[in-house]
C-alpha positions in Angstrom: 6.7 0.6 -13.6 8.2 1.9 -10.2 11.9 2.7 -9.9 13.3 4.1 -6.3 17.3 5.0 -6.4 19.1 5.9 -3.8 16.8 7.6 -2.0 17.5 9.7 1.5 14.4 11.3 3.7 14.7 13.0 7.2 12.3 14.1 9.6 13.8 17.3 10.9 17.7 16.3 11.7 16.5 12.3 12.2 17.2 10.3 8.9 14.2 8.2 7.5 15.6 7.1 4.5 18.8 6.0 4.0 19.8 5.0 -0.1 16.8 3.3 -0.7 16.6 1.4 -4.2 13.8 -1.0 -5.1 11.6 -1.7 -8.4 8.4 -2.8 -9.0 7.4 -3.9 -12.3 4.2 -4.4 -14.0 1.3 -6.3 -12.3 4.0 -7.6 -9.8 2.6 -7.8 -6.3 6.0 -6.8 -4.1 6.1 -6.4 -0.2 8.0 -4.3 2.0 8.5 -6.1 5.5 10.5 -5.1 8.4 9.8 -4.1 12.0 7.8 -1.1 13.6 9.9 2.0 12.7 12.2 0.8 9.8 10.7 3.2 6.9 8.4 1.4 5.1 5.6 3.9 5.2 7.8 7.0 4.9 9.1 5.5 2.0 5.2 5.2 0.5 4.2 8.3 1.6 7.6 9.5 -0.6 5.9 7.8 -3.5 2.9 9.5 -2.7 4.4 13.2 -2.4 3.2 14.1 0.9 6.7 13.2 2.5 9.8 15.4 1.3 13.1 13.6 0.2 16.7 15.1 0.0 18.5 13.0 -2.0 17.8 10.1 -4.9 14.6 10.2 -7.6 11.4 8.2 -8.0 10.6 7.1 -11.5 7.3 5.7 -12.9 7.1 4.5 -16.4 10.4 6.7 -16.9 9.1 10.0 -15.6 10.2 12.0 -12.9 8.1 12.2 -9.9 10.1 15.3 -7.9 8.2 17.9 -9.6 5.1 16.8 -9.2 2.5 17.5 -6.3 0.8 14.5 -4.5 -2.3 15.3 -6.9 -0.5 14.6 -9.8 1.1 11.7 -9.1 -2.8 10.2 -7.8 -3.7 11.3 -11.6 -0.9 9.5 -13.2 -2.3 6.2 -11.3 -0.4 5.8 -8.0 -2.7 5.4 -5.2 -2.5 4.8 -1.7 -4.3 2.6 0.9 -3.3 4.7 4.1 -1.8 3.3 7.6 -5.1 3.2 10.0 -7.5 3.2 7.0 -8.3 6.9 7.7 -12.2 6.8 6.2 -14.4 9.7 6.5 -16.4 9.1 9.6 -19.2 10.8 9.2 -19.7 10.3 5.7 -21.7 7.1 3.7 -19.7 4.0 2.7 -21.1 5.7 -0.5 -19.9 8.9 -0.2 -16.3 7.5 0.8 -15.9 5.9 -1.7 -17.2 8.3 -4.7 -14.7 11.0 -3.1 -12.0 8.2 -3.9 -12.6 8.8 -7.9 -12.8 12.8 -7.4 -8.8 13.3 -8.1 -8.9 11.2 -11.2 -11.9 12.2 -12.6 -12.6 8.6 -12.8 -15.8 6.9 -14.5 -18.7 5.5 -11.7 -16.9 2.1 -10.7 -19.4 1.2 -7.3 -20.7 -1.5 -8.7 -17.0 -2.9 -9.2 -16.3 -2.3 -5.6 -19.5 -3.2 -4.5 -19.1 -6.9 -6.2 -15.4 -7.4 -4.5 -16.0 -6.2 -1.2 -20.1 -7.7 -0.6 -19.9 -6.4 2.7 -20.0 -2.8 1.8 -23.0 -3.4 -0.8 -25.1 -4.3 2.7 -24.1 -0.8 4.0 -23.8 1.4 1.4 -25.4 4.0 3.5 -24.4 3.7 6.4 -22.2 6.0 8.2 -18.2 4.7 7.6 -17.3 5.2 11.7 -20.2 3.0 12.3 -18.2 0.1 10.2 -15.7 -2.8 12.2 -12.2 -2.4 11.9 -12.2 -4.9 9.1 -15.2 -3.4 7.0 -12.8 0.3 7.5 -10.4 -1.3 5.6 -12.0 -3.0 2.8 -13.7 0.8 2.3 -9.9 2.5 2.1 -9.6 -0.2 -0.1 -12.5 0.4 -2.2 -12.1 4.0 -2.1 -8.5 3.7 -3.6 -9.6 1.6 -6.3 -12.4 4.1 -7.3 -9.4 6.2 -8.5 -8.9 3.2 -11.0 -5.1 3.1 -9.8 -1.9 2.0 -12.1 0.0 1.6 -8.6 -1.5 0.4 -5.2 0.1 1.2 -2.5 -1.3 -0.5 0.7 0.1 0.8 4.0 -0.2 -2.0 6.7 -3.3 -3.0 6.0 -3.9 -6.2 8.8 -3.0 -3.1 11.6 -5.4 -3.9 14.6 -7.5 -7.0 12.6 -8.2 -10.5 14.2 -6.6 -13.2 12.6 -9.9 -14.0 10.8 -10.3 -10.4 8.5 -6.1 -10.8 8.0 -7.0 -13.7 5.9 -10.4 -12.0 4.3 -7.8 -9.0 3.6 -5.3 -10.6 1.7 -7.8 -13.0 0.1 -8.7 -9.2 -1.6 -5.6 -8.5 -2.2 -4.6 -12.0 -4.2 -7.6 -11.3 -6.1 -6.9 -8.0 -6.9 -2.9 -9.0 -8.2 -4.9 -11.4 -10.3 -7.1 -8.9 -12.0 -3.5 -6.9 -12.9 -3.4 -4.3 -10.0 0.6 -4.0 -9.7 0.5 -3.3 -5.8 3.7 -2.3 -3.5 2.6 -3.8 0.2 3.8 -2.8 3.3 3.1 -4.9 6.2 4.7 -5.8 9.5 2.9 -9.9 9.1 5.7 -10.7 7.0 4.5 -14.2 6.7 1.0 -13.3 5.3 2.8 -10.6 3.1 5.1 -12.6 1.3 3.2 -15.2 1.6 1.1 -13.5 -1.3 4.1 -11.8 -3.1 6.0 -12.3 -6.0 9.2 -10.5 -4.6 10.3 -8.9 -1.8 12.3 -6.7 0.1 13.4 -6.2 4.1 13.8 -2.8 5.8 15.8 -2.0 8.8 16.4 1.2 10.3 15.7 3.7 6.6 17.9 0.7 5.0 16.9 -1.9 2.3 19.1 -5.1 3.3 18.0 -7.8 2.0 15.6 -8.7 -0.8 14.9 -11.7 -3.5 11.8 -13.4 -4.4 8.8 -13.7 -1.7 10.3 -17.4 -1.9 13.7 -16.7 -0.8 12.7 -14.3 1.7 10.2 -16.8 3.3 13.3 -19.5 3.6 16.0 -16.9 4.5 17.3 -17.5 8.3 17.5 -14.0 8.8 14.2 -13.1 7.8 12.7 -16.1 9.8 14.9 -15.3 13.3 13.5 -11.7 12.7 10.4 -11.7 11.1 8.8 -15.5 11.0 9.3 -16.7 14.6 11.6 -19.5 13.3 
């Protein structure tokens, strides 16, 4: 579905990304690990189109992204969860999470959301900056779905949770790979990431250098001295 080839980003005169390659097939759930700093959400935010590239191409389903805007790409299906869950404050849970469907013209799907995330049925109407740092997220969540996305892309979505919500969020995410969302997940809890994945890959410094099934990964010394604790 996704295909990213050799692709180069800067910020200013500082490079971001380095020859970046990585696939993600069809209802594959694929995480993107690596420490504070090594690209990962530049390189979703280059998916998106609200980060420029200089070099390389992004494909989905064979079709060229460059030329399209951010809006068009969020039409075509890919969708993104953002880094810091970034809800409207002053807005409903409702509201959120009907302006999530606005881009896509997509059909009414609350009741959907409503039924995966219970927690936002109980406050529906209550003001989204009122919500815990978990309920936030599971509303970024819901709002991306309301766009009925081909493509998830979830930007570090444990950031700032205890360990308790980590486990409700990727509970949420399992389920949603098993109702066929193919999702790209960036995360620095490598363990909890792959632990949910089918393949992986490892980013230092704008570079992808290593990557194999979430298996491999889990078992590789490298990624255990640097990522695992082991």
């Amino acid at each position: 579905m996704l295909q990213v080839e050799r692709l180069d980003s800067r910020y200013g005169r500082i490079p971001a990304l380095s020859s970046v390659s990585l696939d993600v097939g069809d209802g594959e759930l694929v995480a993107l690990v690596g420490a504070n700093g090594a690209g990962k959400s530049t390189l979703l935010r280059a998916i998106s189109g609200v980060q420029p590239v200089t070099a390389g191409a992004i494909r989905f389903d064979g079709q060229d992204l460059a030329p399209m805007h951010a809006r068009k790409r969020v039409q075509l299906g890919i969708v993104q969860v953002p880094e810091g869950r970034q809800v409207f404050g002053p807005l409903s849970v409702e509201d959120n999470l009907k302006l999530g469907a606005f881009a896509r013209g997509a059909r009414d799907g609350l009741a959907k959301i409503f039924s995966l995330f219970p927690a936002l049925a109980d406050k529906r109407c209550e003001l989204a900056g009122n919500l815990s740092g978990g309920q936030q997220q599971m509303l970024a969540m819901g709002r991306a779905l309301m766009a009925e996305p081909r493509l998830l892309l979830l930007d570090e979505p444990s950031m700032g949770l205890a360990p308790k919500l980590v486990a409700e969020i990727f509970a949420c995410i399992s389920a949603l790979k098993k109702l066929g969302t193919t999702i790209l997940l960036v995360d620095q809890n490598a363990r909890a990431a792959l632990g949910i994945a089918d393949r992986g890959y490892v980013m230092e410094t704008g570079r992808v250098v290593l990557a194999g099934s979430a298996n491999q990964l889990l078992h590789d010394p490298q990624v255990q001295r640097a990522y695992l604790g082991g």
